[in-house]
mmCIF file of the N, C-alpha and C atoms, coordinates in Angstrom:
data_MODEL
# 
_entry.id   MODEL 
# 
loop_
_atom_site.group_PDB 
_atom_site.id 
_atom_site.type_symbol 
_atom_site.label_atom_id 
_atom_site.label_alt_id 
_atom_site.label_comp_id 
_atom_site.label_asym_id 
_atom_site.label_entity_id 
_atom_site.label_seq_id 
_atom_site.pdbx_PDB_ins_code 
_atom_site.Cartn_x 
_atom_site.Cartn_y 
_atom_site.Cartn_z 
_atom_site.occupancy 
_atom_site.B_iso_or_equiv 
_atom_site.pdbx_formal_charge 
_atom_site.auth_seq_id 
_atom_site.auth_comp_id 
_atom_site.auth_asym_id 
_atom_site.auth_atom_id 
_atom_site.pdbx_PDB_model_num 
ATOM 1   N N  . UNK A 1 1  ? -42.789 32.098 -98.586  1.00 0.00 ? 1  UNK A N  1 
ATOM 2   C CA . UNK A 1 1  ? -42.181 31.563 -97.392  1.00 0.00 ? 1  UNK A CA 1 
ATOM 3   C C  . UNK A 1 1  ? -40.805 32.189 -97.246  1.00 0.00 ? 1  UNK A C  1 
ATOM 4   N N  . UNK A 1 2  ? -40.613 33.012 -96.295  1.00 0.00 ? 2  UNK A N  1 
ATOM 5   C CA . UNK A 1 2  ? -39.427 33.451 -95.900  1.00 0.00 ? 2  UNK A CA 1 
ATOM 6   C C  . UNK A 1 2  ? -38.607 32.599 -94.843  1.00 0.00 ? 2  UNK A C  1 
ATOM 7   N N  . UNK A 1 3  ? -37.204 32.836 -94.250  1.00 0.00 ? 3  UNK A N  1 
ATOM 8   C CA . UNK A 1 3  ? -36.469 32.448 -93.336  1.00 0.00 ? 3  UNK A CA 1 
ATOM 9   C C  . UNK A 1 3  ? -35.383 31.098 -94.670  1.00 0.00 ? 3  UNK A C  1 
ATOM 10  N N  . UNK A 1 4  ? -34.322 30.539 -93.606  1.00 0.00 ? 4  UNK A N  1 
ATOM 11  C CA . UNK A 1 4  ? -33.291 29.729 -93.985  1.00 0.00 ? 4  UNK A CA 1 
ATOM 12  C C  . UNK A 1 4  ? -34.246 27.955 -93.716  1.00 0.00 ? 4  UNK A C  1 
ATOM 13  N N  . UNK A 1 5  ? -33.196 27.605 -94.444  1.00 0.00 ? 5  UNK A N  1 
ATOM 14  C CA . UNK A 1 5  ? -33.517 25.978 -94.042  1.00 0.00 ? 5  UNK A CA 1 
ATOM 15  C C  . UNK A 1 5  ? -32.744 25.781 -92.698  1.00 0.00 ? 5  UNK A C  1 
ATOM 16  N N  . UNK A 1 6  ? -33.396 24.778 -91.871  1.00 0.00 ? 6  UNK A N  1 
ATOM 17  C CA . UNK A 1 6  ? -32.769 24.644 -91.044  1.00 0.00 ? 6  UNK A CA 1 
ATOM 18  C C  . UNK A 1 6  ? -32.328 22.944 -90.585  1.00 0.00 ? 6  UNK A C  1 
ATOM 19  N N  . UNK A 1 7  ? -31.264 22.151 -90.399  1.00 0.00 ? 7  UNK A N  1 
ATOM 20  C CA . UNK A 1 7  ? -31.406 21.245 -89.880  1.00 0.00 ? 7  UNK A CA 1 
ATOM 21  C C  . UNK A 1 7  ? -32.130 20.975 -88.554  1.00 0.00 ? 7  UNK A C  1 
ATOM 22  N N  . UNK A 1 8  ? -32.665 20.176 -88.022  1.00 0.00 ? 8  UNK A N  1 
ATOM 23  C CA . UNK A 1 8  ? -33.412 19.937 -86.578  1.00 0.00 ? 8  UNK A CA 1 
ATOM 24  C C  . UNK A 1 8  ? -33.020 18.965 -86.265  1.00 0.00 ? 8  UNK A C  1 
ATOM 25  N N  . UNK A 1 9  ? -33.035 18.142 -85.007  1.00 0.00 ? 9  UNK A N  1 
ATOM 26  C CA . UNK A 1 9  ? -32.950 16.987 -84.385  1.00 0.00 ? 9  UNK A CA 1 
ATOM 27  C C  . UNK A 1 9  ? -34.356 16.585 -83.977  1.00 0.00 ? 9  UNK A C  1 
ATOM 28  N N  . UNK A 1 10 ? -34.984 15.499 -84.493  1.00 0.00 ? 10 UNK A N  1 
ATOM 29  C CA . UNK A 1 10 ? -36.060 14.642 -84.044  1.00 0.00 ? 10 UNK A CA 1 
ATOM 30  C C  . UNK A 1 10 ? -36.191 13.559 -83.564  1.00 0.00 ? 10 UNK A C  1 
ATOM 31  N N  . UNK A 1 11 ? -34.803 13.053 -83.514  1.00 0.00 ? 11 UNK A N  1 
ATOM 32  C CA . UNK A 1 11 ? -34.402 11.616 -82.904  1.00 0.00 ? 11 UNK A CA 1 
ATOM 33  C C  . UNK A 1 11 ? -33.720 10.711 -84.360  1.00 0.00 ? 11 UNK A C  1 
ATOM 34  N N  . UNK A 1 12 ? -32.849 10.634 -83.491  1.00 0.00 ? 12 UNK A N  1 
ATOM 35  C CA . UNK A 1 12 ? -31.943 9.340  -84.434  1.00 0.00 ? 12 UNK A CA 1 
ATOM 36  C C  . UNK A 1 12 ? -32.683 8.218  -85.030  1.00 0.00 ? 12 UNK A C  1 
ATOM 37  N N  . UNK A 1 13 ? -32.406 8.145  -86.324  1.00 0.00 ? 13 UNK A N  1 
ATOM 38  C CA . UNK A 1 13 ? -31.837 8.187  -86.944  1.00 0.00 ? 13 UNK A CA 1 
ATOM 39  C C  . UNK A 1 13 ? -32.319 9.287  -88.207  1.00 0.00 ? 13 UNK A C  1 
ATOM 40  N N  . UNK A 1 14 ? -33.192 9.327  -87.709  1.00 0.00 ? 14 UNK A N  1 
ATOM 41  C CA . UNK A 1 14 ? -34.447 10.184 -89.177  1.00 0.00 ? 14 UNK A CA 1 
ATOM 42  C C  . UNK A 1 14 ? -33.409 11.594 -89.155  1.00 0.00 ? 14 UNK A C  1 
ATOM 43  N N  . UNK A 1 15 ? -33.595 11.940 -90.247  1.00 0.00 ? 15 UNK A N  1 
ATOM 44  C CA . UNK A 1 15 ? -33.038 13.491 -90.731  1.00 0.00 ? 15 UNK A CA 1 
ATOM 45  C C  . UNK A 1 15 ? -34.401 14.193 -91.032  1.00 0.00 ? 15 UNK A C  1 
ATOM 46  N N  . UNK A 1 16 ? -34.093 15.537 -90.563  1.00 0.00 ? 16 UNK A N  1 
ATOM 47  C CA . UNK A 1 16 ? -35.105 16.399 -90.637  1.00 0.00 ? 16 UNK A CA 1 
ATOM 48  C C  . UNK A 1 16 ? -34.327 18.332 -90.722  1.00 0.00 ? 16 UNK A C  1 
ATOM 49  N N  . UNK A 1 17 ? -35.137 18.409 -91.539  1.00 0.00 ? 17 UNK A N  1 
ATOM 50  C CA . UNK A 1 17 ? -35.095 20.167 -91.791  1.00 0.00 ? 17 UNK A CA 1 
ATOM 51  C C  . UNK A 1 17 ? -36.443 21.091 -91.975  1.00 0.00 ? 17 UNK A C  1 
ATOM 52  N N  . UNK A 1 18 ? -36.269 22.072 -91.462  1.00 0.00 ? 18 UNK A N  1 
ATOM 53  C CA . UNK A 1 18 ? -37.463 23.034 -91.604  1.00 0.00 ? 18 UNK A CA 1 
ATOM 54  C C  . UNK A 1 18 ? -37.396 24.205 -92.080  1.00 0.00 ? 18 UNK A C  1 
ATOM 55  N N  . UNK A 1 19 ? -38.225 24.663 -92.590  1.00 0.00 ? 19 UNK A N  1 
ATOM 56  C CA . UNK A 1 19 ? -38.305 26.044 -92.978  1.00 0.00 ? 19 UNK A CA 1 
ATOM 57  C C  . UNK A 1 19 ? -39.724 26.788 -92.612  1.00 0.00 ? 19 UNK A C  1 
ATOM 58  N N  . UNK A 1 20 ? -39.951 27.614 -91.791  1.00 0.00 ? 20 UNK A N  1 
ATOM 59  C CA . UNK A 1 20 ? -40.895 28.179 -91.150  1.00 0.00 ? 20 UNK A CA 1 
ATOM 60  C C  . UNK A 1 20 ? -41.330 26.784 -90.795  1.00 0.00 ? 20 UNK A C  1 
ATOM 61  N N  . UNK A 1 21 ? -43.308 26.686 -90.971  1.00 0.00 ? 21 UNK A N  1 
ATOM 62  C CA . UNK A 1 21 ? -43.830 25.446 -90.808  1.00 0.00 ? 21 UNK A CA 1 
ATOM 63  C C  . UNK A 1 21 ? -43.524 24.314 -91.505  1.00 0.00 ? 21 UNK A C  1 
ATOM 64  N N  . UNK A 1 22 ? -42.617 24.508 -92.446  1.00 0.00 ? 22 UNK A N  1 
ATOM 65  C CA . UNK A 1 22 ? -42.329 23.440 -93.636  1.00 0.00 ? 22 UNK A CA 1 
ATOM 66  C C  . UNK A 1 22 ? -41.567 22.671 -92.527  1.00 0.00 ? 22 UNK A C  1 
ATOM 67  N N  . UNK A 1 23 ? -41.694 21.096 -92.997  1.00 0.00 ? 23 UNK A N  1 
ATOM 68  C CA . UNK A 1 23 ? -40.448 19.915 -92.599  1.00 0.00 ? 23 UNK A CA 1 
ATOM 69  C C  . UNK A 1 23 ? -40.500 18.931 -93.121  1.00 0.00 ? 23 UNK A C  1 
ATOM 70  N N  . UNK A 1 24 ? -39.200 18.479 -93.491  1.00 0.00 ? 24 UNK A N  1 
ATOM 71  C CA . UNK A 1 24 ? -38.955 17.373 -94.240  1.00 0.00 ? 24 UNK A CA 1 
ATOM 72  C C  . UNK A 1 24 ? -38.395 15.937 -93.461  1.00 0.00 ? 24 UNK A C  1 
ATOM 73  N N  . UNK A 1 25 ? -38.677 15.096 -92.770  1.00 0.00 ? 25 UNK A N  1 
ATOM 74  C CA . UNK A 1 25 ? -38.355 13.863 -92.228  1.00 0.00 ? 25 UNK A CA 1 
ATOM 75  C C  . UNK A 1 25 ? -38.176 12.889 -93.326  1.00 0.00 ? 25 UNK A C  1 
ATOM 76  N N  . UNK A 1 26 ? -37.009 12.017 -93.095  1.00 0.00 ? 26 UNK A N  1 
ATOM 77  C CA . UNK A 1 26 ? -36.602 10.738 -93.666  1.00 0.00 ? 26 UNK A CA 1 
ATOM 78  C C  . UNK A 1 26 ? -35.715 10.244 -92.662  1.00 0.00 ? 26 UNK A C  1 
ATOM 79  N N  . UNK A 1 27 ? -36.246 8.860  -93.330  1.00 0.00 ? 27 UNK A N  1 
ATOM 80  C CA . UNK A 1 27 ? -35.123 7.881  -92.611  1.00 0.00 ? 27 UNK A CA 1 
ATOM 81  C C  . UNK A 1 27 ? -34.313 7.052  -93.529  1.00 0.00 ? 27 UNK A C  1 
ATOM 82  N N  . UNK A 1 28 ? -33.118 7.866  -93.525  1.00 0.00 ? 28 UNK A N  1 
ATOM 83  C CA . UNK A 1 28 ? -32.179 7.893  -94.956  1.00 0.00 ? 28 UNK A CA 1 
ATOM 84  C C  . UNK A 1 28 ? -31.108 6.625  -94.376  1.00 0.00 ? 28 UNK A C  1 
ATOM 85  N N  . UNK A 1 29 ? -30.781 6.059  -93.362  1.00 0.00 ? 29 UNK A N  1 
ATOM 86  C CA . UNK A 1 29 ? -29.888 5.486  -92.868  1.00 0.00 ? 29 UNK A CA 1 
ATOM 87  C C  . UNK A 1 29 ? -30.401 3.627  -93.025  1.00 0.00 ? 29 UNK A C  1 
ATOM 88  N N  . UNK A 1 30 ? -31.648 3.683  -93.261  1.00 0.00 ? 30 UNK A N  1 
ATOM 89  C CA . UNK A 1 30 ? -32.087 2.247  -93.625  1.00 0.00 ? 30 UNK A CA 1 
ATOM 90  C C  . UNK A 1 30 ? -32.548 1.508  -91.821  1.00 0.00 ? 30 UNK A C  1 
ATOM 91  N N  . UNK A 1 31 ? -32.512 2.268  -91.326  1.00 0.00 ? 31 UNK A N  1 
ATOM 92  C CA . UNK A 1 31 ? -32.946 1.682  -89.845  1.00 0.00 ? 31 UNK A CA 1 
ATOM 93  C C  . UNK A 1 31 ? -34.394 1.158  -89.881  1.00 0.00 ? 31 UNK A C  1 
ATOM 94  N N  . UNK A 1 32 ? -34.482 -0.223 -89.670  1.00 0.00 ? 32 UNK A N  1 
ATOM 95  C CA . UNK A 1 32 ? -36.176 -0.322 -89.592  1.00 0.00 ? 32 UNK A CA 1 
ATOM 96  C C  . UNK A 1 32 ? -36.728 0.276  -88.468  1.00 0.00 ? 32 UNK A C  1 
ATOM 97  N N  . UNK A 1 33 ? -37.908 0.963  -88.715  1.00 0.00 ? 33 UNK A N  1 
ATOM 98  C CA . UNK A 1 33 ? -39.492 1.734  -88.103  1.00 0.00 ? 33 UNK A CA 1 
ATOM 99  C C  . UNK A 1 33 ? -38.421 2.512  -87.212  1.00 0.00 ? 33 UNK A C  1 
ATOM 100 N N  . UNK A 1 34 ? -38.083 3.548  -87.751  1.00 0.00 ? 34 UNK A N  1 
ATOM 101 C CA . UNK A 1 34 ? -37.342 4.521  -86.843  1.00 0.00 ? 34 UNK A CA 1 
ATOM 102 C C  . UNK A 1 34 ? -38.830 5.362  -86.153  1.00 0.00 ? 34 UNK A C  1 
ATOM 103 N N  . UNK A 1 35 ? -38.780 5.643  -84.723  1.00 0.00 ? 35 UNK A N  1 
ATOM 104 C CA . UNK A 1 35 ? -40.042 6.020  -84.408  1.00 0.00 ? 35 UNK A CA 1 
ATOM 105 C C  . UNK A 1 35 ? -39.791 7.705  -83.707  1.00 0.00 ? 35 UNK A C  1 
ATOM 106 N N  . UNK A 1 36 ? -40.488 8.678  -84.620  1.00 0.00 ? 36 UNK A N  1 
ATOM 107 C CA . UNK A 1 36 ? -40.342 9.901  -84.337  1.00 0.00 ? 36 UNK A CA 1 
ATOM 108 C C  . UNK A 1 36 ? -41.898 10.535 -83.771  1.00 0.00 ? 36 UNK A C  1 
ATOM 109 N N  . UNK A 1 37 ? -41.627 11.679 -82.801  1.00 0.00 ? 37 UNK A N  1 
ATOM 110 C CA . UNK A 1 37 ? -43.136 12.648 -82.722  1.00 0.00 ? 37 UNK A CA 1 
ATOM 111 C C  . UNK A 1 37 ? -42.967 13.436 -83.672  1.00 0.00 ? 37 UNK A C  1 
ATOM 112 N N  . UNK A 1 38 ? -44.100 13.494 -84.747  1.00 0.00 ? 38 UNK A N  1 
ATOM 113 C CA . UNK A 1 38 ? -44.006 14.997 -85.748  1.00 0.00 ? 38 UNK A CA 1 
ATOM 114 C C  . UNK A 1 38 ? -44.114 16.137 -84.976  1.00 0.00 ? 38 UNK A C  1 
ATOM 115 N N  . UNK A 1 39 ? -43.387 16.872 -85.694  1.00 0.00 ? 39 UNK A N  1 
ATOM 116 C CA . UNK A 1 39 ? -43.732 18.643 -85.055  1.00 0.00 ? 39 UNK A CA 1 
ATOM 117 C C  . UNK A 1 39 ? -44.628 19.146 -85.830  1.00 0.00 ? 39 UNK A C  1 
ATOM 118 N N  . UNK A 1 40 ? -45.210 18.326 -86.643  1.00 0.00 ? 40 UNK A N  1 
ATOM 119 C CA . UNK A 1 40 ? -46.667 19.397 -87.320  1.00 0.00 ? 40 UNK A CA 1 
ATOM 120 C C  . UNK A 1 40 ? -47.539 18.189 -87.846  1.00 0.00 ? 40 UNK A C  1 
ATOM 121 N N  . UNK A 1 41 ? -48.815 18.381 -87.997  1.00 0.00 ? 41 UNK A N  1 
ATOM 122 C CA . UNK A 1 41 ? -49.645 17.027 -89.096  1.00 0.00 ? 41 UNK A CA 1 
ATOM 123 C C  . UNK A 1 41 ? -48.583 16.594 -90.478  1.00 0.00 ? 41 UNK A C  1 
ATOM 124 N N  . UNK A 1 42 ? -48.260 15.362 -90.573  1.00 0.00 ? 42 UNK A N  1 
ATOM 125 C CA . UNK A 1 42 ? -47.767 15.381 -92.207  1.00 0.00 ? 42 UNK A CA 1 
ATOM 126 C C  . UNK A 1 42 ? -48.996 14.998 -93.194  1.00 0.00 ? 42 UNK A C  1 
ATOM 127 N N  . UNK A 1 43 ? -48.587 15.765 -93.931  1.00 0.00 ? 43 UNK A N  1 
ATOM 128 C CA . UNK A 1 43 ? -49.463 16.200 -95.253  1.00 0.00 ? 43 UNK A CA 1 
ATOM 129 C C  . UNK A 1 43 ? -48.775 15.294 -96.589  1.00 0.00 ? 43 UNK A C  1 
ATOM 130 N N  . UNK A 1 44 ? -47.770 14.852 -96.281  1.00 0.00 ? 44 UNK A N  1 
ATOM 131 C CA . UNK A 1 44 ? -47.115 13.952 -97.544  1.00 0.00 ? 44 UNK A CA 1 
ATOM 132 C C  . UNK A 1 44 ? -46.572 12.652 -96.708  1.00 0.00 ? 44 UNK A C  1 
ATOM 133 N N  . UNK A 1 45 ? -46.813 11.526 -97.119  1.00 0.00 ? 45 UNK A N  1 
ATOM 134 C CA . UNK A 1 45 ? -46.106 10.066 -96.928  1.00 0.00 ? 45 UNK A CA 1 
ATOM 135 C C  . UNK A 1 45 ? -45.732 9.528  -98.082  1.00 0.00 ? 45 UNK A C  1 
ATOM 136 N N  . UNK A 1 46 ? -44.465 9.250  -98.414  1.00 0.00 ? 46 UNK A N  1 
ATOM 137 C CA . UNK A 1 46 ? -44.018 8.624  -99.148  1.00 0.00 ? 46 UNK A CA 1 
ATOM 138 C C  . UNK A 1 46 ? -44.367 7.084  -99.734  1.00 0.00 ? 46 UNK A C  1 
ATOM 139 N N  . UNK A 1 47 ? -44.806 6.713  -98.362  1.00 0.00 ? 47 UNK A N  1 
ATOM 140 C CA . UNK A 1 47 ? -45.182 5.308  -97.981  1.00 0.00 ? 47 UNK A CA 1 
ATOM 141 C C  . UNK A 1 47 ? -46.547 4.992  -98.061  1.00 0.00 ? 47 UNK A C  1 
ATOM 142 N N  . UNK A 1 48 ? -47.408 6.771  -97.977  1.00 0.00 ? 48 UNK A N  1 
ATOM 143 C CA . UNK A 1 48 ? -48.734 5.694  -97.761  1.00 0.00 ? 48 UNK A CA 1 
ATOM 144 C C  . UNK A 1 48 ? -49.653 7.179  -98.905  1.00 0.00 ? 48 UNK A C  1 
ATOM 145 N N  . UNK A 1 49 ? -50.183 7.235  -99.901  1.00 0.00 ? 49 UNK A N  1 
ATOM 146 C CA . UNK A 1 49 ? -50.792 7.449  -100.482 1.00 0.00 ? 49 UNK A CA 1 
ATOM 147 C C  . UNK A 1 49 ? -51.767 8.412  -99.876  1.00 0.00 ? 49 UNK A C  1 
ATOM 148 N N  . UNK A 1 50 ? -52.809 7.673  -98.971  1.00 0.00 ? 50 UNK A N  1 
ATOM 149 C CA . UNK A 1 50 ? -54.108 7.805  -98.288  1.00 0.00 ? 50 UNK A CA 1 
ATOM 150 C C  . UNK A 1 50 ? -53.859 9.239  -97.782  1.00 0.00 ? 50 UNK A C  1 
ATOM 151 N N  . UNK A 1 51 ? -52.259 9.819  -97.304  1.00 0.00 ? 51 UNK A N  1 
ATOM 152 C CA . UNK A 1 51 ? -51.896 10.935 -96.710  1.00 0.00 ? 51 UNK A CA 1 
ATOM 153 C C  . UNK A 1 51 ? -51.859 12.402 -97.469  1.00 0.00 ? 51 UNK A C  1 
ATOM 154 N N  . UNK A 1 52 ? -52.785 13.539 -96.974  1.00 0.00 ? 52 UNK A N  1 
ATOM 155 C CA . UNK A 1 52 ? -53.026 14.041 -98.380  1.00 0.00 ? 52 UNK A CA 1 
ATOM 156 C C  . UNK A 1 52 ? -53.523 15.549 -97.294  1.00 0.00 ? 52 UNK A C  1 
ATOM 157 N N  . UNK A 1 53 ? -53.122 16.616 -97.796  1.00 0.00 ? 53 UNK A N  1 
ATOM 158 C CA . UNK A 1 53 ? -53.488 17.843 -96.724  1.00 0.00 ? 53 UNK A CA 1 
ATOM 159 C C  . UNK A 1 53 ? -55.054 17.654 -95.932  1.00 0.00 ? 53 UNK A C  1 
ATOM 160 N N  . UNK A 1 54 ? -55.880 16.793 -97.220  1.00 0.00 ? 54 UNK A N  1 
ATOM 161 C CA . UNK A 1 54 ? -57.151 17.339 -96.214  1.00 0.00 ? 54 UNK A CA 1 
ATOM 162 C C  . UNK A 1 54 ? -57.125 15.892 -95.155  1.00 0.00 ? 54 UNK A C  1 
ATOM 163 N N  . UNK A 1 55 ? -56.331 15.008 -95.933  1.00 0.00 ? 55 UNK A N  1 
ATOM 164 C CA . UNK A 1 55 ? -56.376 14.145 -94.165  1.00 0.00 ? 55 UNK A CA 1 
ATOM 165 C C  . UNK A 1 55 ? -54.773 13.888 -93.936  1.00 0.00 ? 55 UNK A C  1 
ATOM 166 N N  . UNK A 1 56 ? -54.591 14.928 -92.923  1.00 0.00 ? 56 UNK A N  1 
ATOM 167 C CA . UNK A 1 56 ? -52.567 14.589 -92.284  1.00 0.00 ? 56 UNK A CA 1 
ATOM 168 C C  . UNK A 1 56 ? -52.944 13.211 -91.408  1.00 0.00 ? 56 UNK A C  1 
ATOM 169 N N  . UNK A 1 57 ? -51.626 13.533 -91.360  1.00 0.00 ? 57 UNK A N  1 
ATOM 170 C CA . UNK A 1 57 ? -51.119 12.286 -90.730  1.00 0.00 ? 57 UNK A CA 1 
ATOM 171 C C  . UNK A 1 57 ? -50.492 12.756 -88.842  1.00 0.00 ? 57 UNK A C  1 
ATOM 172 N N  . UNK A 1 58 ? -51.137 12.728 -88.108  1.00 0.00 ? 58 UNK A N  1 
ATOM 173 C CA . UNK A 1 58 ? -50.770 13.303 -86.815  1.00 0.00 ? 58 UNK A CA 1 
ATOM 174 C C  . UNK A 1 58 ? -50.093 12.382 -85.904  1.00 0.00 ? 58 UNK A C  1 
ATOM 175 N N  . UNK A 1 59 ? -49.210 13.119 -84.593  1.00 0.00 ? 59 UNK A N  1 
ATOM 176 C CA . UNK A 1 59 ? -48.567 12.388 -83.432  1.00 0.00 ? 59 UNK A CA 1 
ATOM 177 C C  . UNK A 1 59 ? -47.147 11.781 -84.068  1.00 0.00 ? 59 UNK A C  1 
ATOM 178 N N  . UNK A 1 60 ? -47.252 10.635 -83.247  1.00 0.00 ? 60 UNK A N  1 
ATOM 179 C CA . UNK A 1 60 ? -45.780 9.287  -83.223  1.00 0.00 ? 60 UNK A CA 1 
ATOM 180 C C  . UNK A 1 60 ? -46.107 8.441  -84.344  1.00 0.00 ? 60 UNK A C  1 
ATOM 181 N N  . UNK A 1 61 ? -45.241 8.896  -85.377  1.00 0.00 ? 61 UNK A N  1 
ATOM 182 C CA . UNK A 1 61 ? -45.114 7.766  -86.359  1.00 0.00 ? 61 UNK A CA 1 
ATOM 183 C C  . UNK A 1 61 ? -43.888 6.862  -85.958  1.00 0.00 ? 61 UNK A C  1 
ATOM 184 N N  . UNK A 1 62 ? -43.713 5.642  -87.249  1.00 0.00 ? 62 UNK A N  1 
ATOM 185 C CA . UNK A 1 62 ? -42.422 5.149  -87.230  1.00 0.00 ? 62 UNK A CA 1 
ATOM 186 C C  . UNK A 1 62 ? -42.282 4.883  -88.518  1.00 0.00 ? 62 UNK A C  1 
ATOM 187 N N  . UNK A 1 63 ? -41.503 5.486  -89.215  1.00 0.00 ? 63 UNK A N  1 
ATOM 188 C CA . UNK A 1 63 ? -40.739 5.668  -90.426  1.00 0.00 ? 63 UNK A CA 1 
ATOM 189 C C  . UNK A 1 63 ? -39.895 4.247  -90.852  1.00 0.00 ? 63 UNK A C  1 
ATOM 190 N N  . UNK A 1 64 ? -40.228 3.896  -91.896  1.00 0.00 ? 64 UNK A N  1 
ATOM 191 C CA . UNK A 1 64 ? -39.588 2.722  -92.069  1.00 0.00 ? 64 UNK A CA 1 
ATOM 192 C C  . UNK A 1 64 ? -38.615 3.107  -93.039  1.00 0.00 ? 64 UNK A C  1 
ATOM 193 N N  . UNK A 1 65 ? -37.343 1.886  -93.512  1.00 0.00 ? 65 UNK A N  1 
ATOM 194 C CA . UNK A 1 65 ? -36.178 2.747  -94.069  1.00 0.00 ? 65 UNK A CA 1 
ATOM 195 C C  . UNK A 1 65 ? -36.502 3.553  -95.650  1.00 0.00 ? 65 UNK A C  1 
ATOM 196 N N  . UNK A 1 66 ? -35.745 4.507  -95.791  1.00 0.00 ? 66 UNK A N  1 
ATOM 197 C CA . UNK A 1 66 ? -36.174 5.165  -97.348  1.00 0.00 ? 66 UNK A CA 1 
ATOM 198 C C  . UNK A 1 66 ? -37.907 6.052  -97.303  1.00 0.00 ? 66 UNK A C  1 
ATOM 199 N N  . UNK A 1 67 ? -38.471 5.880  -95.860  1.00 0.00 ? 67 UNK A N  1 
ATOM 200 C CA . UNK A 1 67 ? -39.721 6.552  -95.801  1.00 0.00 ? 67 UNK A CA 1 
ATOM 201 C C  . UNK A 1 67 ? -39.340 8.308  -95.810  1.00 0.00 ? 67 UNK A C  1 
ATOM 202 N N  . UNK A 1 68 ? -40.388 8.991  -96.335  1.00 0.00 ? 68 UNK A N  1 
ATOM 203 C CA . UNK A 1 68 ? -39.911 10.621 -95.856  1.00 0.00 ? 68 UNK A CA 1 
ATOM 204 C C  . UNK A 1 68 ? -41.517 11.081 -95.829  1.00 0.00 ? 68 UNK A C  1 
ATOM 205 N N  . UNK A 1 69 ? -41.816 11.904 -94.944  1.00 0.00 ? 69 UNK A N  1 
ATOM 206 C CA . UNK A 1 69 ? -42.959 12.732 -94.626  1.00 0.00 ? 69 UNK A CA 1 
ATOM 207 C C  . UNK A 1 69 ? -43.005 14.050 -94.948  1.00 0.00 ? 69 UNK A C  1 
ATOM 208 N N  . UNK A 1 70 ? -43.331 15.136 -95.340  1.00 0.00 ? 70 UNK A N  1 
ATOM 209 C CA . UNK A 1 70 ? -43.706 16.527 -95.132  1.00 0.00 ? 70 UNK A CA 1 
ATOM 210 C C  . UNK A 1 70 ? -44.636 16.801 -94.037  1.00 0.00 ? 70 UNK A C  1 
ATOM 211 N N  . UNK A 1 71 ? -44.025 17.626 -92.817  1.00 0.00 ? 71 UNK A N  1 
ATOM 212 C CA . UNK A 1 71 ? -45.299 17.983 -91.796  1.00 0.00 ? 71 UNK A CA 1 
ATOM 213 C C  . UNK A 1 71 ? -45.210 19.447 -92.366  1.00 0.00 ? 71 UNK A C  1 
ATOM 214 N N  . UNK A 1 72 ? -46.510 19.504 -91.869  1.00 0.00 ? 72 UNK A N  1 
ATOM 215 C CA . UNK A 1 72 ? -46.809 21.481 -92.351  1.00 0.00 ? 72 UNK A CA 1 
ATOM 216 C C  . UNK A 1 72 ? -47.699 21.987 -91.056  1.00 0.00 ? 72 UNK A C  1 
ATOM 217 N N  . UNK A 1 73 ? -47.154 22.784 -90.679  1.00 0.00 ? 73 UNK A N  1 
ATOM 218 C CA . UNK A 1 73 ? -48.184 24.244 -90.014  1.00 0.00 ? 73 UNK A CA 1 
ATOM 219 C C  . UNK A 1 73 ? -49.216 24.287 -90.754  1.00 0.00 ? 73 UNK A C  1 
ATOM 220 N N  . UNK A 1 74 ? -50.241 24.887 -89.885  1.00 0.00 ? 74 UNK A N  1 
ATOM 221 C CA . UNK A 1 74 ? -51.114 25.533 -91.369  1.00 0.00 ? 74 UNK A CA 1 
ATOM 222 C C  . UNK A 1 74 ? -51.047 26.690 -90.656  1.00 0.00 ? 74 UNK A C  1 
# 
């Protein structure tokens, strides 16, 4: 994987960075069900196990506080 990390904006309050298809979402600020659109399927939930490359997690989530996702390109 080439290129920089990048910060992004996905909506307040969640923090997010990317690198190519890579992205990292959290909602580090403790806001309950912060509600974001992913920019890719997430492939990792912190929160929920069941989330796993061969089944992402697609669309409008809402991140609850201390939650973080990985979305990926494929």
């Amino acid at each position: 994987m080439t290129g920089e990390v990048t910060r992004a904006e996905v909506g307040a309050p969640v923090t997010a960075y990317h690198r190519g298809g890579l992205w990292a979402l959290a909602n580090l600020r403790g806001t309950p069900l912060a509600e974001v659109e992913l920019p890719a399927p997430a492939v990792f939930d912190s929160d929920d196990p069941a989330v796993t490359p061969d089944r992402p997690k697609p669309g409008r989530v809402r991140l609850a506080p201390q939650q973080a996702l990985l979305p990926a390109a494929r």
